[in-house]
N, C-alpha and C positions, 0 to 999 in steps of 0.2 A: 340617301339618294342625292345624286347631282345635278345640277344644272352648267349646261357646258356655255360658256361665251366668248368661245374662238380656237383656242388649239385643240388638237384633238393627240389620243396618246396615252399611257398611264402615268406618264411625267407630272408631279403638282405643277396644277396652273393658276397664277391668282385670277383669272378670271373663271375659274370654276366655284361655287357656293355650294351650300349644303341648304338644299330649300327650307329646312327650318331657318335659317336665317335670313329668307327673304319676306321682308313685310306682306300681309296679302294682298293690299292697293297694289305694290310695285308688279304681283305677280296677272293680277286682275286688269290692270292698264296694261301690260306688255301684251295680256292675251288679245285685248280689244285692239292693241297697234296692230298685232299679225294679220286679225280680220278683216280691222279697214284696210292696211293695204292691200292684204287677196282681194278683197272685196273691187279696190282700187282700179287692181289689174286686169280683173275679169269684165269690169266696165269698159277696160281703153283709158281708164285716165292715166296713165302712169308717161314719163315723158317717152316719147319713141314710140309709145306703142301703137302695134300692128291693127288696126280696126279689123282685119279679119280673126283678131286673138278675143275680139266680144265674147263671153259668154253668160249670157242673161242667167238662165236656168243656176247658175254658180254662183253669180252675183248673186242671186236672192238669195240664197242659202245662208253664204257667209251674211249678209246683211240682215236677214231674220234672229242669226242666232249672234250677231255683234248685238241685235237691237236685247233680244234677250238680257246678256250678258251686261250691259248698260243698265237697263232697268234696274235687272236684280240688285246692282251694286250701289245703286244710287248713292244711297246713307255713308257707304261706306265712302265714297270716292275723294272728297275732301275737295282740292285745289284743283282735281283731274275732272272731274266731272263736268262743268260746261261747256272744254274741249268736246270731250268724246261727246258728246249729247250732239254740238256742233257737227261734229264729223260724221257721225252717225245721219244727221236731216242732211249732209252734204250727198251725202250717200243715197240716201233716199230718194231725193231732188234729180241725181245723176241717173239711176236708174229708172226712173219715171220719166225721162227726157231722154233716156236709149230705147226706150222701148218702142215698135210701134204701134200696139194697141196697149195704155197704159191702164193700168189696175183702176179699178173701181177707187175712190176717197177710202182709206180702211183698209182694203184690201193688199198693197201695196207690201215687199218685203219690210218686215219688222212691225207694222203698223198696227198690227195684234195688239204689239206691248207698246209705244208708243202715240197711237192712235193715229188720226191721217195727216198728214205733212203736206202743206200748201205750200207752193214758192213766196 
């Protein structure tokens, strides 16, 4: 199996891998990038973006299951770990200050596995 990263084609691309040769941090932290940004995007933070492109409901999803995904990896995460944890309460913080009735302490997306996140 492949991972593609950039051209597309049945041409050899040096940017294609063969996922046994991607470390599982590198594979683990990319998946956490894609969420934070979705997650990013669906708040409004992203530069440019449309305040009518909010979508809460999506936000929390992806931000439940970044928060997941975080947790589970802790031990393994090495160097990457205090970012993503960061970006993750960035996340949190964002979405509880878009909201206009915000979640109970606890309740809040991801706060399951994290617990509640105060500014």
């Amino acid at each position: 199996m492949h991972v593609a990263g950039g051209a597309s084609g049945s041409a050899p691309d040096e940017n294609v891998r063969d996922l046994i040769d991607i470390p599982a941090v590198e594979v683990i932290t990319r998946s956490a990038v894609m969420l934070m940004s979705s997650a990013a995007e669906k708040l409004g933070l992203a530069e440019g973006a449309d305040p009518d492109s909010i979508d809460l409901p999506e936000a929390r999803s992806l931000i439940h299951a970044l928060a997941g995904l975080v947790v589970a990896a802790l031990g393994d995460l090495g160097m990457h770990r205090q970012p993503l944890q960061d970006g993750l309460r960035a996340l949190q913080l964002a979405f509880r200050e878009a909201s206009a009735y915000p979640d109970e302490p606890g309740e809040g997306p991801g706060e399951l596995f994290t617990g509640p996140v105060k500014a």
